[in-house]
C-alpha positions in Angstrom: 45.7 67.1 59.6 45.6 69.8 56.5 48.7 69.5 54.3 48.5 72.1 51.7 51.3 72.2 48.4 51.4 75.7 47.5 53.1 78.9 48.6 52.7 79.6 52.5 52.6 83.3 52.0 49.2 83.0 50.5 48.3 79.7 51.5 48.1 80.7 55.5 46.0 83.8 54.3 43.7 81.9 52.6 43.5 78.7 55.0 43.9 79.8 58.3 42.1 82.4 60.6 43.3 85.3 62.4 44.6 83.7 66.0 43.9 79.9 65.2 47.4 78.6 65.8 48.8 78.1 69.1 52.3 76.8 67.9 54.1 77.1 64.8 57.3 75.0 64.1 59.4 75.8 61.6 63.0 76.0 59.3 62.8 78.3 56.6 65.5 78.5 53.7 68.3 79.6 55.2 69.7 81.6 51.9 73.0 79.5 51.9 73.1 78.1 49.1 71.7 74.7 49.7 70.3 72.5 47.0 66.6 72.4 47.8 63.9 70.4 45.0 62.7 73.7 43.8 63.4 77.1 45.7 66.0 79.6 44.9 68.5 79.6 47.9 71.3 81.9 47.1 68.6 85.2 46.4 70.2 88.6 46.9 70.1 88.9 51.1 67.9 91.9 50.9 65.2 90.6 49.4 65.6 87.0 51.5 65.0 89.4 54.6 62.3 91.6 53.2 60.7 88.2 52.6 61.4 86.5 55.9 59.5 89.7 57.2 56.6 88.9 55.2 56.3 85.5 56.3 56.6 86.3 59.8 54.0 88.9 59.4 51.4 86.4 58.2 52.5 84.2 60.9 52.1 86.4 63.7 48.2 86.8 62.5 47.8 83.6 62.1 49.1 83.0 66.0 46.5 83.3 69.6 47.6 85.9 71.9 50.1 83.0 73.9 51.7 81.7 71.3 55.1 80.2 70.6 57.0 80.2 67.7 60.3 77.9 67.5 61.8 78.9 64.7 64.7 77.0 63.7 67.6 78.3 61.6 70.9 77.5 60.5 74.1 78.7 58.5 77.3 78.3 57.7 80.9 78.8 58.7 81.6 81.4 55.7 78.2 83.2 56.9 77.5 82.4 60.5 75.5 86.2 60.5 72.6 84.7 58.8 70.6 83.5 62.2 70.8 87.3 63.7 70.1 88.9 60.5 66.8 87.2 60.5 66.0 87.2 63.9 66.8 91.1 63.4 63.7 90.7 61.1 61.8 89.1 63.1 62.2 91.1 65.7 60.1 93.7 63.8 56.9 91.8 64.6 57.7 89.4 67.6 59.4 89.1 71.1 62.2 86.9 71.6 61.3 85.0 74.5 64.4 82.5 74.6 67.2 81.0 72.1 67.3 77.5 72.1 70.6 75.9 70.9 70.2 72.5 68.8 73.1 70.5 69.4 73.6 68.0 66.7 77.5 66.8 67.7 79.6 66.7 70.9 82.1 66.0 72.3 82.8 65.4 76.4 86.1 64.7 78.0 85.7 62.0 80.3 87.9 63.9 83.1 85.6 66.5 82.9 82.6 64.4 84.4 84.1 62.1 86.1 84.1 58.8 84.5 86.9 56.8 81.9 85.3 57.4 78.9 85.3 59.7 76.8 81.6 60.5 75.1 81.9 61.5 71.0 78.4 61.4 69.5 76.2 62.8 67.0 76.1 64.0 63.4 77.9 67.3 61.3 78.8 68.5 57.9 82.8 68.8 58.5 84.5 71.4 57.2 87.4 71.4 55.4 89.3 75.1 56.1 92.5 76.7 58.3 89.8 79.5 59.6 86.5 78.0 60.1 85.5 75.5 63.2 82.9 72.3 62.1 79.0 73.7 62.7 77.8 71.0 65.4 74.7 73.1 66.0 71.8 75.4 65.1 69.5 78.3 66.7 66.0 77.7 67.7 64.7 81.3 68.1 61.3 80.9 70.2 59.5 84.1 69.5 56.2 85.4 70.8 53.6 88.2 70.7 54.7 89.6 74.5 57.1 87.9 75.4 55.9 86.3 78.5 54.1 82.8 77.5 53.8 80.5 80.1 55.7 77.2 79.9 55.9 73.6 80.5 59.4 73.7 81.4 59.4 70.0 82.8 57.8 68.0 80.1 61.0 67.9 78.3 62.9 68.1 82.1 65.4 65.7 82.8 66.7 63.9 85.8 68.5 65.5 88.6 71.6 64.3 88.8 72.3 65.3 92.2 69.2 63.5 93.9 69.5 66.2 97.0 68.2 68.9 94.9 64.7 67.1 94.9 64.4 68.1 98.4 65.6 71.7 98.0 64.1 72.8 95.6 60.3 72.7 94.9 59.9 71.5 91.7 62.2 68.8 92.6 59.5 66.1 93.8 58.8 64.9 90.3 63.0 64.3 90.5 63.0 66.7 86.8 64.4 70.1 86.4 64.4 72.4 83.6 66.5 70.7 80.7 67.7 74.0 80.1 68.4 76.0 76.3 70.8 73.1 75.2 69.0 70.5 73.4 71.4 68.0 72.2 69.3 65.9 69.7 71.4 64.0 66.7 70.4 63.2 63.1 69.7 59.5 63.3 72.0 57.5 60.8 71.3 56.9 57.5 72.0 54.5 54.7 70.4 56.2 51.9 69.7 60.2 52.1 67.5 60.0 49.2 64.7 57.4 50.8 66.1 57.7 54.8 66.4 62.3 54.7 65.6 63.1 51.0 65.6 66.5 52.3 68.9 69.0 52.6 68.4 70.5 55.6 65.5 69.0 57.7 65.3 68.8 61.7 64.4 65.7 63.0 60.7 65.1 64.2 62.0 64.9 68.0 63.0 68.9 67.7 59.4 70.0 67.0 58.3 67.3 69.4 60.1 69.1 72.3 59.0 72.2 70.9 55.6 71.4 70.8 55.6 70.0 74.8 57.7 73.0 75.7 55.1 75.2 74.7 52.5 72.7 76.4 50.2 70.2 75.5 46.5 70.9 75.5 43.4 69.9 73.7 42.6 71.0 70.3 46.3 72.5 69.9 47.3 73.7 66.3 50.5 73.1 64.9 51.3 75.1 62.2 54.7 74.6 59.6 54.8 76.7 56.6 57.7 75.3 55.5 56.8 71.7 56.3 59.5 70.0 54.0 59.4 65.9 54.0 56.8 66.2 57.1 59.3 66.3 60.3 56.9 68.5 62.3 53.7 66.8 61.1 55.3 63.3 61.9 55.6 65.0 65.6 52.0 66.1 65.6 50.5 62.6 64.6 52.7 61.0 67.4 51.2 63.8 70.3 47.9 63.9 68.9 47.2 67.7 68.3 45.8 69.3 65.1 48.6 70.4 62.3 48.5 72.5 59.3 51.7 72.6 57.1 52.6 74.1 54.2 55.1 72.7 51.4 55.6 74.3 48.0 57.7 71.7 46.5 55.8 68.5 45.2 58.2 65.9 45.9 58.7 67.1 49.6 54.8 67.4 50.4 54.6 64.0 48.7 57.0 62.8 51.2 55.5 65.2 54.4 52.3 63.1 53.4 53.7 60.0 53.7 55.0 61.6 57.2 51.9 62.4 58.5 50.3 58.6 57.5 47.2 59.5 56.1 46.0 62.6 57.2 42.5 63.5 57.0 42.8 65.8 54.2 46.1 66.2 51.6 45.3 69.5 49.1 47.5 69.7 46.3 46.7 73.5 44.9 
């Protein structure tokens, strides 16, 4: 693994060749406001965009001809326009392939499947407002260079639940199907955020992992994150196997994406 602390923009220029990553995983900033260690969050929306562009440019070199970039991103009930604004951006250099909805809360009538209980789970920032609903979930825009990147769709499938399916259809002999564009995976609970999620707004190493399989597992697959945070993606990497290259400007995060990534052959701090 190559951890780098310094600025992605020039850091994946100067580290990485032209069509050496086959998957990149990543949150930017969302420009919302949020308290990171040391980035400027609330920049005038313009210039956020003109940067997400530039980023995205650099990634897009960076990427082999198939691809996939899972870019996650977020916003907020005052500013829900945030997501489409910079997929508007992205669109500029990339296809989108599919949207993938992160579902970090729900909940699930019981008369509505069938049982007496009544399912309530996961994690949300509630909202205290007369016009704005709680945000239980987030985008994952996967993106590529053509927009037709072949898939593992059933190593994140689940279960059919109607077992006669598995003789209809013909990927049903494994007894999976496709899980679909819903992925409901919670924050796990914490005690302390500043040693359990130091981080403001971090996905949880289980998102990239799904990702990462979606995309499909292969030997010598690169990870790339150029917004690596406390090491989420790189944690997901060391559990799967496959190279990873992340980028982290803030020195407290990349000292935490380090401990992440336990060990990794080589940590630069630039």
């Amino acid at each position: 693994m190559l951890l780098f602390n310094e600025d992605c923009l020039a850091g994946m220029e100067k580290h990485l060749k032209a069509g050496s990553v086959d998957v990149v995983v990543t949150s930017p900033p969302y420009n919302i406001g949020v308290k990171y260690g040391s980035f400027d969050d609330k920049i005038p929306r313009k210039d956020y965009l003109a940067w997400i562009g530039k980023w995205g440019l650099i990634v897009k070199r960076t990427m082999n001809e198939d691809g996939s970039l899972f870019l996650n991103i977020g916003s907020k009930p005052s500013d829900p326009e945030i997501p489409f604004q910079v997929l508007a951006e992205m669109k500029k250099h990339f296809v989108l392939q599919n949207v993938i909805h992160w579902i970090k809360s729900i909940y699930i009538e019981s008369s509505s499947y069938g049982e007496k209980t009544d399912i309530n789970v996961g994690h949300f920032k509630p909202v205290n407002s007369d016009r704005f609903l709680n945000d239980t979930h987030e985008y994952i825009f996967h993106l590529t260079k053509r927009g037709d990147v072949k898939l593992d769709r059933l190593a994140i499938g689940v279960p059919y639940k109607d077992k006669t399916n598995i003789e209809r259809w013909k990927s049903g002999g494994r007894n999976l199907r496709c899980r679909g564009n819903c992925w409901f995976i919670p924050y796990k609970t914490i005690q302390n955020r500043e040693t359990d999620r130091p981080h403001p707004a971090s996905f949880p190493p289980e998102l990239a992992e799904m990702c990462i399989r979606l995309h499909g597992l292969k030997e010598n697959l690169l990870v790339l994150d150029p917004f690596m945070g406390i090491g989420n993606s790189a944690a997901a990497c060391r559990k799967l196997k496959c190279g990873f290259v992340g980028f982290e400007v803030d020195t407290y995060y990349f000292g935490t994406s380090c401990e992440a990534s336990r060990k990794p052959k080589k940590a630069v701090s630039t």
